[in-house]
N, C-alpha and C positions, 0 to 999 in steps of 0.2 A: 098686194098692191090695192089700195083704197080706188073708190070711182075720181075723187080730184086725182090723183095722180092719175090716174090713166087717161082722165081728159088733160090735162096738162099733156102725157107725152103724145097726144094725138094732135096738138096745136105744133108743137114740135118738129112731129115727123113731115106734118104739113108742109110748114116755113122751108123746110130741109130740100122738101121735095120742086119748090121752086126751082125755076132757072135762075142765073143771075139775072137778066132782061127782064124778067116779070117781078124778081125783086124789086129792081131799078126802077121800074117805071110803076109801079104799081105802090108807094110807099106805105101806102095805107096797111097793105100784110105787112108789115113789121112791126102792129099795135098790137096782134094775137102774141108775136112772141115774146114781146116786153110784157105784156100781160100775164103769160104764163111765168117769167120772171119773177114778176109782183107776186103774183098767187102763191109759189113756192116760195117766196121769202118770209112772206104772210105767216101763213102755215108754219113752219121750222121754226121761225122767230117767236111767236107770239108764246110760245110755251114755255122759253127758257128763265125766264125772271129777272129781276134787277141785275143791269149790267153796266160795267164802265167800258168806254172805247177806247184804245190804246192806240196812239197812231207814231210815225216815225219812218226814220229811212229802211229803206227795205236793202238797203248798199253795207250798214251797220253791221261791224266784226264783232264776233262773239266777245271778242277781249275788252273789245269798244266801253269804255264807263257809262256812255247812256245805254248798251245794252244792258247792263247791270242794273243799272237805274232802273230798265221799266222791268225786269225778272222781279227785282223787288217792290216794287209799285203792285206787280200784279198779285205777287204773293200776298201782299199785305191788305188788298184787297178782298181777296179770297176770304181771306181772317175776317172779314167783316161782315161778309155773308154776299157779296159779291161777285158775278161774275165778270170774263172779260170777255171784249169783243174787240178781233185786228183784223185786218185786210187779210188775214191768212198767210201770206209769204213769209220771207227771209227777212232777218234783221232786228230791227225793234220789233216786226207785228210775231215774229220767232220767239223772241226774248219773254212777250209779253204770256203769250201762250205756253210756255216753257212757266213761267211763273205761277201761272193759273192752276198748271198739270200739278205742280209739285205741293199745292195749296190745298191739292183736291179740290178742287174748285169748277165752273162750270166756263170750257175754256172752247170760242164759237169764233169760228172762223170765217168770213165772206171774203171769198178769194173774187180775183178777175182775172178772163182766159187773156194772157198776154203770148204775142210771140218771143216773148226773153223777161228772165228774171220774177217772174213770177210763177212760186211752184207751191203749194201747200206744204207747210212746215211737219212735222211729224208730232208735236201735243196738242193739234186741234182736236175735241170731243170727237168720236167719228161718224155720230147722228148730226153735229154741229157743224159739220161743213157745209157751205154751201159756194157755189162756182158761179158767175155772171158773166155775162158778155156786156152786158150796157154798165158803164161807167154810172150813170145818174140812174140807175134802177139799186147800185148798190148803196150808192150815196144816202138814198132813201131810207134802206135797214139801218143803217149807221145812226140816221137824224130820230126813226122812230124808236127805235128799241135798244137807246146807249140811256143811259141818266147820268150820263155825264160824259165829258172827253178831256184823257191827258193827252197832251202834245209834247213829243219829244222831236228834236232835232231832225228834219228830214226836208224833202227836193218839193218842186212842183205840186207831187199828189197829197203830199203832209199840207200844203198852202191850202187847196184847193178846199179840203176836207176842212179844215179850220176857219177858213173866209165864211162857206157857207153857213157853219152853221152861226156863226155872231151873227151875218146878216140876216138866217131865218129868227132869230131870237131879237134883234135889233127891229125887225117889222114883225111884231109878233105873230108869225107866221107857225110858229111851235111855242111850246112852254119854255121857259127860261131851265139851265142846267147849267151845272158847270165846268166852266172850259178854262185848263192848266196847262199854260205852259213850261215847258221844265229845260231848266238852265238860262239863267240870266244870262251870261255871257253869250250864249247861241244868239237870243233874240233881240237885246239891247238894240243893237243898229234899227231892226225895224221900229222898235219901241219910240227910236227918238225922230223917225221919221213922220210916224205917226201921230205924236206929240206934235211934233214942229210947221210939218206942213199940211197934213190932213184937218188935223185941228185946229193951229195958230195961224197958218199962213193962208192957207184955202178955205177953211170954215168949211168942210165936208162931213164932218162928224160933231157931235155934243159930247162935250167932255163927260157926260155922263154914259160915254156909250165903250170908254175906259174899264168902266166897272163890268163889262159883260165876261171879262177874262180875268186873270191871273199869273200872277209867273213868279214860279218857286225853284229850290235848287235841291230838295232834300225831296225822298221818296214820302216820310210820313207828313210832309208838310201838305203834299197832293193827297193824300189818302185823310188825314186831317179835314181837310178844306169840302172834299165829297162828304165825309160823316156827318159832320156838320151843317152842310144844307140840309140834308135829307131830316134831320134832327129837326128842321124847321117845315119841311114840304113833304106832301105825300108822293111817295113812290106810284109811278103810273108812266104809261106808254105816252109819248111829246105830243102826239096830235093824232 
């Protein structure tokens, strides 16, 4: 064990050793543990190389055709010299990581400790896993160390990951990358929402702020759409 990890798990044991009260009332200790979060993610991350993020429902049956989807998305990425990066669980971020395994490819997991439904899948790299408790501390490895994000059909957490990053990319708060959604049919409704009333009716976005995504229906049309930037922009960490 290096000197960062062993002060990392002395911030740890610290946090640990609190009572709940002195948690509670003292908010400020709970910037060492989000820090020691940062620092491991830091760390792990920054060595693995160019990667795409695969996101989706974690609910998604193996037999499911978006699972298949992204198994092949991430295979084929793999082919490219690409790695992937999922939330770590069941589902699409399984499929994706299963894709990655069979590509021989470099297949990294950021899981979050949930009390249901979320457990580390079994083809995450096993130097490449990494576990979080702060939702927006993983958000962050996601946004730094993805060069790109597919989106496949999923709940709340697939919205959530998606939203931020156009709006980090839309306030150029990070580098521009690119962001695929996959299956017309899944997303059309919001598409015409977003047409209709955010753009036509409310004037809350520039129609030039359309172009931050994509939405395709075909595994190489996504794997296409990555080559091809990167064909134009240098590969490098978002901010």
């Amino acid at each position: 064990m290096g000197k960062l990890d062993k002060q990392i798990d002395l911030i740890k044991d610290a946090f640990e050793e609190k009572t709940w009260n002195e948690i509670h009332t003292t908010d400020s200790w709970r910037v060492f543990k989000i820090i020691s979060e940062l620092v491991e993610g830091y760390e792990k991350l920054a060595r693995i190389g160019p990667c795409v993020s695969i996101f989706g429902s974690a609910r998604t049956h193996y037999n499911d055709k978006y699972y298949k989807l992204a198994e092949e998305i991430a295979y084929n990425l793999t082919q490219k010299g690409y790695g992937i990066i999922t939330g770590g669980g069941p589902g699409i971020m399984e499929a994706a990581n299963k894709g990655a395994k069979r590509g021989n490819g470099r297949s990294v997991g950021i899981n979050i400790d949930l009390p249901f439904e979320q457990h580390p899948n079994p083809y995450i790299d096993a130097d490449k896993l990494i576990t979080f408790d702060h939702f927006f501390v993983r958000k962050v490895m996601f946004m730094k160390y993805s060069q790109g994000f597919i989106v496949l059909p999923g709940g709340f957490g697939t919205f959530d990951e998606l939203f931020e990053a156009i709006t980090l990319i839309q306030t150029r708060k990070i580098g521009k990358f690119p962001i695929i959604l996959i299956g017309k049919k899944y997303w059309s409704g919001l598409m015409e929402w977003i047409k209709d009333e955010m753009l036509g009716e409310e004037h809350n976005i520039s129609s030039d702020d359309l172009n931050l995504f994509s939405i395709v229906d075909k595994a190489d049309e996504a794997v296409d759409t990555i080559v091809k930037f990167y064909s134009r922009y240098l590969l490098s960490p978002n901010f």
